[in-house]
N, C-alpha and C positions, 0 to 999 in steps of 0.2 A: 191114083187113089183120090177119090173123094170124099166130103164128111161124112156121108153114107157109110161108109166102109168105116170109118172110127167111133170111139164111144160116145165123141160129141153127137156124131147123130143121131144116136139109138135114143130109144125110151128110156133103157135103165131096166126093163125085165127081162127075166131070162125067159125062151119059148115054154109054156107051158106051165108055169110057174109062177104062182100069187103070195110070196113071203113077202110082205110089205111093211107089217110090224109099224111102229111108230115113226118110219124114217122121212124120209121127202116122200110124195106120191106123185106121178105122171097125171096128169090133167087134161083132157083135150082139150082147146080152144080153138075159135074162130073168129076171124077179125077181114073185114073191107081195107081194099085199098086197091086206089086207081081201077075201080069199078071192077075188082074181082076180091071174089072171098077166098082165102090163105085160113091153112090150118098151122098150128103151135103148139107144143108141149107146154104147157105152166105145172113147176115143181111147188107143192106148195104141203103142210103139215096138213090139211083139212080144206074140207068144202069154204067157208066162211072164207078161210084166207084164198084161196084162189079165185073165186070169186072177187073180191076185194080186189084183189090186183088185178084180175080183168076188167074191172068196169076202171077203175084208174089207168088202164091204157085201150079202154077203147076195143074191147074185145068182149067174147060171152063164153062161158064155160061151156061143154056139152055134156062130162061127165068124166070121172076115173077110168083110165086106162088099167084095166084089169087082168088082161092077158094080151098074148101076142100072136100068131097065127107062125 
């Protein structure tokens, strides 16, 4: 088993499924290192705060994870 396979590694939606309500939201991010670019889920209440803590560690937002395939 891998993180993959546990809840740690999931987004947090379920397939098909956009009840997000005021809770945490899935975030994409993208961040460099060691001359390649890595993506990252940031959980955050709102654009402003996810942002915020992407540029505090050196990463850029792409946008809300909305659904899931």
């Amino acid at each position: 088993m891998n993180r993959f396979e546990t809840w740690f590694g999931d987004n947090g939606l379920v397939q098909g499924r956009q009840d997000l309500g005021q809770r945490l939201r899935p975030y994409g991010a993208r961040y460099r290192f060691m001359d390649r670019t890595w993506g990252i889920v940031v959980w955050a209440y709102s654009w402003d705060e996810a942002n915020w803590y992407a540029r505090s560690h050196g990463m850029k937002i792409d946008g809300l994870i909305t659904d899931v395939l």
